[in-house]
C-alpha positions as CSV (number, residue, x, y, z in Angstrom):
1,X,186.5,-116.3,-20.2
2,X,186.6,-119.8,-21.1
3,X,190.2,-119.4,-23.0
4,X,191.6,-117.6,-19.3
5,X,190.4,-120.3,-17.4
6,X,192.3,-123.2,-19.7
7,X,195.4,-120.9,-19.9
8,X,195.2,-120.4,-16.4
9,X,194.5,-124.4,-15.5
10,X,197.5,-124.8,-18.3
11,X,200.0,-122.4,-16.6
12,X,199.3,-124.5,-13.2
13,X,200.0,-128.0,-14.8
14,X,203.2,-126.8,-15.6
15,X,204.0,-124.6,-12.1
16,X,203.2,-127.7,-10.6
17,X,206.5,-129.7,-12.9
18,X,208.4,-126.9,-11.9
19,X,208.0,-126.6,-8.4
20,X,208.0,-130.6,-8.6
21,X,211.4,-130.5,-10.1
22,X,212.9,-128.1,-7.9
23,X,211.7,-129.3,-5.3
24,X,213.3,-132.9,-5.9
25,X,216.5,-131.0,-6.6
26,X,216.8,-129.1,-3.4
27,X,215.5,-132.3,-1.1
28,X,219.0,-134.3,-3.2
29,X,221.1,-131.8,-2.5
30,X,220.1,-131.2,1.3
31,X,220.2,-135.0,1.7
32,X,224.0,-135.4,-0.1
33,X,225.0,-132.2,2.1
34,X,223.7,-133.9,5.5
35,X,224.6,-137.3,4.4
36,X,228.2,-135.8,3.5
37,X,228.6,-133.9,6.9
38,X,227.5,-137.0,8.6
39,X,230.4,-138.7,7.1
40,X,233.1,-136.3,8.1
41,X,232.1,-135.9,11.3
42,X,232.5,-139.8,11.9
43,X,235.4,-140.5,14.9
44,X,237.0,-142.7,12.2
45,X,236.4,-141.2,9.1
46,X,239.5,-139.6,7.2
47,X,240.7,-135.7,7.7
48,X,237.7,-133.2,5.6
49,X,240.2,-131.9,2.7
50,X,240.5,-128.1,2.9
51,X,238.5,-125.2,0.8
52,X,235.3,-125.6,-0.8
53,X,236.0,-128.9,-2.5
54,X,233.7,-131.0,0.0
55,X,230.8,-128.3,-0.6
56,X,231.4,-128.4,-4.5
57,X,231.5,-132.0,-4.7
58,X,228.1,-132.4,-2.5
59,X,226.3,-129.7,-4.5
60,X,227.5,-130.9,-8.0
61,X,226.5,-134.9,-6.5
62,X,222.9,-133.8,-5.4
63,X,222.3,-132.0,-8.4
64,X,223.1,-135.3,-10.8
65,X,221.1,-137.4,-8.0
66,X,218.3,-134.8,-8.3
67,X,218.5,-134.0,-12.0
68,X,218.1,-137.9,-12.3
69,X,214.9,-138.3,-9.7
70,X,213.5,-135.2,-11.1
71,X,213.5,-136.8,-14.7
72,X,212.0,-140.2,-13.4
73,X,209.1,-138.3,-11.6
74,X,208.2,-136.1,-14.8
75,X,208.0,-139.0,-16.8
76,X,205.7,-140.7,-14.7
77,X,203.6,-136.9,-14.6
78,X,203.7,-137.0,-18.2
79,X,202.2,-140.0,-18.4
80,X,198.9,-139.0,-18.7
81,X,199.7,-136.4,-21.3
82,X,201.5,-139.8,-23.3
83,X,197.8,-141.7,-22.8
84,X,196.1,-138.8,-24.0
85,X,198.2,-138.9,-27.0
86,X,198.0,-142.5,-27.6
87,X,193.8,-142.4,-27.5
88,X,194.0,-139.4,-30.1
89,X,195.8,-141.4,-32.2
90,X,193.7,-144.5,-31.9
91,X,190.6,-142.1,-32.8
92,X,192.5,-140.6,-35.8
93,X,192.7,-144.3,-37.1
94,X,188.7,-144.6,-36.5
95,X,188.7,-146.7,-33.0
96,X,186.1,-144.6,-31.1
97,X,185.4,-147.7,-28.2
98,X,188.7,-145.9,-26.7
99,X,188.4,-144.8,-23.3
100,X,190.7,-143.0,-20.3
101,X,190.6,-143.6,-16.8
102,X,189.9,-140.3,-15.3
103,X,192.2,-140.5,-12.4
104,X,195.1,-138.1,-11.8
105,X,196.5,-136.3,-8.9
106,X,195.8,-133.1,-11.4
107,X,192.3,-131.9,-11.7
108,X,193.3,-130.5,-15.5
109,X,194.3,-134.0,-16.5
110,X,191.1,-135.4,-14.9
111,X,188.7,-132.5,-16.6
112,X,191.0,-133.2,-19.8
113,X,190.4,-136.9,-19.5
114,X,186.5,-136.4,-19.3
115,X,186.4,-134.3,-21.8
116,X,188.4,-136.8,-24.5
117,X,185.7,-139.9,-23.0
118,X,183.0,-137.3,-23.6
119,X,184.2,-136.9,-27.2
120,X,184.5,-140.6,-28.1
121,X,181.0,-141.4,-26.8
122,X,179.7,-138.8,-29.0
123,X,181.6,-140.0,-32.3
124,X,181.0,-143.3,-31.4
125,X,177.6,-142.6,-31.4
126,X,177.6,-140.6,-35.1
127,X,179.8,-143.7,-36.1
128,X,177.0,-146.5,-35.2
129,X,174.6,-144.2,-36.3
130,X,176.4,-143.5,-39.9
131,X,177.1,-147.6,-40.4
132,X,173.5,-148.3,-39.2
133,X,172.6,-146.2,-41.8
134,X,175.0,-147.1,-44.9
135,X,174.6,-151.1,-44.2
136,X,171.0,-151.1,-43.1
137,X,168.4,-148.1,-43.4
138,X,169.5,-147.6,-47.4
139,X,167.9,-150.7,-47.7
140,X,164.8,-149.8,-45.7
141,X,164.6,-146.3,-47.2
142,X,164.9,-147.8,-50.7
143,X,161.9,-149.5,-50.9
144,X,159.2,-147.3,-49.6
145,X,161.2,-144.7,-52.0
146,X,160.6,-146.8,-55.2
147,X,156.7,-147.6,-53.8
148,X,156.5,-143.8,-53.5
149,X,157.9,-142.9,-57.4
150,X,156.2,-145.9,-58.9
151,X,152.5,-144.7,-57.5
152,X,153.5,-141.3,-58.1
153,X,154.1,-142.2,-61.9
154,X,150.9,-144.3,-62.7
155,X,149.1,-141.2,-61.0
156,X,150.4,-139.0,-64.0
157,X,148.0,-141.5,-66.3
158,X,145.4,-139.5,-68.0
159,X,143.6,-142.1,-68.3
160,X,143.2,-143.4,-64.6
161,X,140.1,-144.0,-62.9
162,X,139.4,-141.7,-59.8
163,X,138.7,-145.4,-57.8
164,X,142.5,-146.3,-58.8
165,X,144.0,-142.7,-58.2
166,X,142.7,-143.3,-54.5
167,X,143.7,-146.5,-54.2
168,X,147.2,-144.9,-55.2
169,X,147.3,-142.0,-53.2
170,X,146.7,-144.5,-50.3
171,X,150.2,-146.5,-51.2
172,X,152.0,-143.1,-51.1
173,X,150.6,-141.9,-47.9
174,X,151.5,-145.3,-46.4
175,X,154.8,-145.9,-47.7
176,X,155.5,-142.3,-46.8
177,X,154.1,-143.1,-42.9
178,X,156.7,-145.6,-43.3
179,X,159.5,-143.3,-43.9
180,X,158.1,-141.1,-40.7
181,X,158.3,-144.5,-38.4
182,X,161.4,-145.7,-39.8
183,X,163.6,-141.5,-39.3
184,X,161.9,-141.2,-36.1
185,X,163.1,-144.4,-34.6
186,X,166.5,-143.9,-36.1
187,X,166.9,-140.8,-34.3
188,X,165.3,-141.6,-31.0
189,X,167.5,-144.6,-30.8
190,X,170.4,-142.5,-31.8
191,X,169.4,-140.6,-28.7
192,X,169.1,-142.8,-26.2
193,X,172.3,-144.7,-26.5
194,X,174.7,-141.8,-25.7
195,X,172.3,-141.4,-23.0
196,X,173.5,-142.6,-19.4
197,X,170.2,-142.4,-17.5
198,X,166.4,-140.7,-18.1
199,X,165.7,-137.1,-16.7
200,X,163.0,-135.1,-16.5
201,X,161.2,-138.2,-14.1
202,X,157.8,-136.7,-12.8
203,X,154.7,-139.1,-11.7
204,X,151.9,-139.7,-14.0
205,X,148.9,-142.5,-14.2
206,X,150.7,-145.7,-16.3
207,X,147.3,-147.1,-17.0
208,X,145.8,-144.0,-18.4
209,X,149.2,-143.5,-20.8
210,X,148.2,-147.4,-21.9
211,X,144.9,-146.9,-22.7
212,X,145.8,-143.2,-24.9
213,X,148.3,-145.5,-26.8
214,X,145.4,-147.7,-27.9
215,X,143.3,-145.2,-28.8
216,X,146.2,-143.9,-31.2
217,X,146.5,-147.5,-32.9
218,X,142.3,-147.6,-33.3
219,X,142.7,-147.0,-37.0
220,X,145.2,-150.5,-37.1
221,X,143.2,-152.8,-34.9
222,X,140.0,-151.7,-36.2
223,X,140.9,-152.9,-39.5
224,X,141.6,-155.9,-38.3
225,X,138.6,-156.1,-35.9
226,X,140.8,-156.8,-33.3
227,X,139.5,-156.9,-29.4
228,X,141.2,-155.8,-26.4
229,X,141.2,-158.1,-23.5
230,X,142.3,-155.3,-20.6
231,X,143.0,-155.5,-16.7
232,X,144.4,-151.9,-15.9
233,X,144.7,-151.3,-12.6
234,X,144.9,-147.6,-11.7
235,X,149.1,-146.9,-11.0
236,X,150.9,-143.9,-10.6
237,X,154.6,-144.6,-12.0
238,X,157.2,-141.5,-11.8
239,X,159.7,-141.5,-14.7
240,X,159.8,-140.1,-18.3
241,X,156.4,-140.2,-19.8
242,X,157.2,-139.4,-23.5
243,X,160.0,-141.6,-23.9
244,X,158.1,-144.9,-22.1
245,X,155.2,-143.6,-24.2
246,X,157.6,-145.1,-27.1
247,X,158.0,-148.8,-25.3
248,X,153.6,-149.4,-25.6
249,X,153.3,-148.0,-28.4
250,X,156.0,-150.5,-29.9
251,X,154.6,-153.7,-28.0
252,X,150.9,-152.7,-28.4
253,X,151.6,-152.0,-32.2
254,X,153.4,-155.3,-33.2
255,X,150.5,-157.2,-31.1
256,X,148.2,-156.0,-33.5
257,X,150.1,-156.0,-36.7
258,X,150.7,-159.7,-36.1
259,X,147.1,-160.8,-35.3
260,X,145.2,-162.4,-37.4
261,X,141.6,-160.9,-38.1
262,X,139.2,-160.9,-35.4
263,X,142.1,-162.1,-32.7
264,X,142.3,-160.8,-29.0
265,X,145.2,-159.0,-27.6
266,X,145.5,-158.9,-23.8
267,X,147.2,-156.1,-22.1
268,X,147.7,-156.8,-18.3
269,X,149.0,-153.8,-15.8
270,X,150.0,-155.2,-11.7
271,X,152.2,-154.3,-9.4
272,X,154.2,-157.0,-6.8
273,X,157.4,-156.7,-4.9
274,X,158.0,-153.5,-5.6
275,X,158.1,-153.6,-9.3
276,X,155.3,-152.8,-11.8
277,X,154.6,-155.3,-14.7
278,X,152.7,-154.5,-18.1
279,X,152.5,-157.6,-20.0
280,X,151.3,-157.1,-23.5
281,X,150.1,-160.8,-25.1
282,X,148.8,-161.7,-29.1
283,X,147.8,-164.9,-30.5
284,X,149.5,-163.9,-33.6
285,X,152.2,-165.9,-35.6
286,X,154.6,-166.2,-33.1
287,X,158.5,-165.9,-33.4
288,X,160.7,-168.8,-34.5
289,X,162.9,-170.7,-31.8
290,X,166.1,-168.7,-33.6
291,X,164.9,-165.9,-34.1
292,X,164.1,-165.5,-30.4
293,X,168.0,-164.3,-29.3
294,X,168.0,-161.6,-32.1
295,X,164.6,-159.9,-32.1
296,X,166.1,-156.6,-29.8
297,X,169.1,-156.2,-31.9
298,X,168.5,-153.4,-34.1
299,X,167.2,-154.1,-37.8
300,X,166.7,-157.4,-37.1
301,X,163.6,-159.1,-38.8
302,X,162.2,-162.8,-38.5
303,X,160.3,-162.1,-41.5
304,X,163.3,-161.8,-43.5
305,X,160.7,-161.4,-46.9
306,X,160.0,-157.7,-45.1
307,X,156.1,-159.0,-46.1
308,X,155.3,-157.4,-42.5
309,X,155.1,-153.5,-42.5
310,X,158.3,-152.8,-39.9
311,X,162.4,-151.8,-40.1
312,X,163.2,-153.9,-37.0
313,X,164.4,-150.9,-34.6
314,X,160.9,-151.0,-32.6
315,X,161.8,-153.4,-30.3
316,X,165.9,-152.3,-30.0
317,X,164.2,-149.3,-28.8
318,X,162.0,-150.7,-25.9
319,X,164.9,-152.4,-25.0
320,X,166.9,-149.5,-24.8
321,X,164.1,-147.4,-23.0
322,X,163.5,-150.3,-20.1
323,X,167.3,-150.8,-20.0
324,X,167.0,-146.9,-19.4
325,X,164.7,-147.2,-17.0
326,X,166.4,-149.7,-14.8
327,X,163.8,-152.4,-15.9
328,X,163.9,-155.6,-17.7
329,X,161.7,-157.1,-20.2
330,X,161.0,-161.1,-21.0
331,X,159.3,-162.5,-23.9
332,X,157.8,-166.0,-24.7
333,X,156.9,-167.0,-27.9
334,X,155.6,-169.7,-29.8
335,X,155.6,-170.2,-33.6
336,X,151.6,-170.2,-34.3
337,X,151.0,-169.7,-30.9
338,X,151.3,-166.3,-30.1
339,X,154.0,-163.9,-28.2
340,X,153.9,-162.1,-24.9
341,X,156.2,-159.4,-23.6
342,X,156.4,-158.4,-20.3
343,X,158.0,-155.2,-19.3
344,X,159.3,-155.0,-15.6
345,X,160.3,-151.7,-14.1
346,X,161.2,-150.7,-10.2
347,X,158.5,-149.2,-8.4
């Protein structure tokens, strides 16, 4: 079905040339034959010579004239087809960024046009996604990978003590947790940035999803005996619960790992001019003055000794998920001090 429809939209591309270029011939040659008989039938214009020369000469006129306009207007018809040809080539060479303006007096050219832009997006997206991955998550993957085969070696020992073979089996399952974090954030960021907007937008209680999000992080504060200083207002908010789910459990998450034991983290949930703000606030270590610009790019890290568990894609995500969601979000910071991020999205 789908092969008769393109043949069919195919076979009227070129009608439409046709008809175009006959069209343009007849309209020369009816405009030479009326401009000609206009001319001999002028008071002072010269005797008509006899037989069909007049006729001959006026046909064989409009059809250069015409064969001439016809081959200027196809050319500027077949300039779409030229563009099209151009942007393949570009993404033979490996320039995905290219793009074609979907405007044409044909609705096949337009359809084709969307349909070339909806390609390029896509391998655009497999290309950031592969060189994201050569330059940056090899590294990432590596060392968890080598934590992972060293435990699992000294395990082998027959001479290890069951105290040690725990402590052991606890590196593995954490460096392996590590590996969940870092594939899941690879792909959920992979899937966002082809996205244009957020579907699937039904109503649901902010707050509540908040508080659920701490209670999934109990095992990290509670190792650090962290406390929660809360102020969470009841809210309903309609938009995409599982991906925001994503942005507090990012913010919440690095409020904790970068406390210090027995700190406070304040979470803080209002609503003014018709916007809802969640502002999520540690008295942690801070972020430098430089570092400030970069921390949303994606595997960015102030701690550039990696000594803090984290693959730098947690915040590129929020970003991406607010940016999503029509929001914004701000951070201050101050080394020593402490960091707060406030997430503002449209009522």
């Amino acid at each position: 079905m789908k092969r008769k429809d393109s043949f069919k939209r195919t076979s009227l591309v070129w009608l439409y040339f046709a008809l175009v270029a006959v069209l343009i011939l007849v309209i020369a040659t009816l405009i030479m034959s009326a401009a000609m008989f206009l001319l001999l039938r002028r008071s002072d214009a010269p005797p008509a010579p006899a037989g069909m020369f007049p006729i001959v000469f006026t046909v064989v006129l409009g059809a250069i004239l015409g064969t001439v306009v016809a081959i200027l207007v196809i050319k500027q018809i077949f300039k779409p087809i030229e563009r099209l040809s151009s942007g393949l080539r570009r993404v033979s060479a490996g320039d995905f960024s290219v793009r074609l303006k979907e405007k044409s007096m044909f609705a096949a050219i337009r359809e084709l046009y969307g349909g070339f832009n909806a390609m390029t997006q896509e391998l655009a997206g497999v290309e950031t996604l592969r060189s994201d991955f050569v330059s940056n998550v090899s590294h990432e993957f590596k060392t968890p990978l080598a934590a992972i085969e060293g435990y699992a070696a000294l395990l082998q020992s027959k001479d290890l003590s069951s105290c040690k073979a725990q402590e052991y089996l606890e590196k593995i399952i954490s460096n392996a947790h590590k590996l969940s974090v870092l594939t899941g954030n690879i792909l959920n960021l992979s899937k966002l940035e082809n996205q244009k907007s957020l579907t699937g937008k039904k109503p649901f209680g902010l707050s509540e999803q908040i508080r659920k999000t701490i209670l999934m992080l109990e095992s990290e504060w509670a190792a650090k005996n962290i406390s929660f200083d809360l102020s969470l207002p009841d809210v309903q908010y309609c938009g995409d619960a599982g991906i925001l789910f994503h942005v507090w459990y990012n913010l919440i998450g690095n409020a904790v790992k970068f406390s210090a034991q027995n700190a406070a983290v304040r979470i803080e949930l209002r609503t003014a001019d018709k916007n809802v703000y969640v502002t999520v606030e540690d008295h942690g270590c801070g972020i430098d003055e430089k570092a400030l610009p970069h921390i949303f790019e994606k595997f960015y890290q102030g701690d550039t000794s990696h000594s803090a568990e984290g693959n730098g894609l947690g915040l590129a995500l929020v970003k991406r998920i607010v940016t999503l969601c029509d929001g914004e979000i701000l951070v201050r910071s101050e080394p020593q001090k402490g960091t707060s991020f406030t997430v503002i999205l449209p009522a």
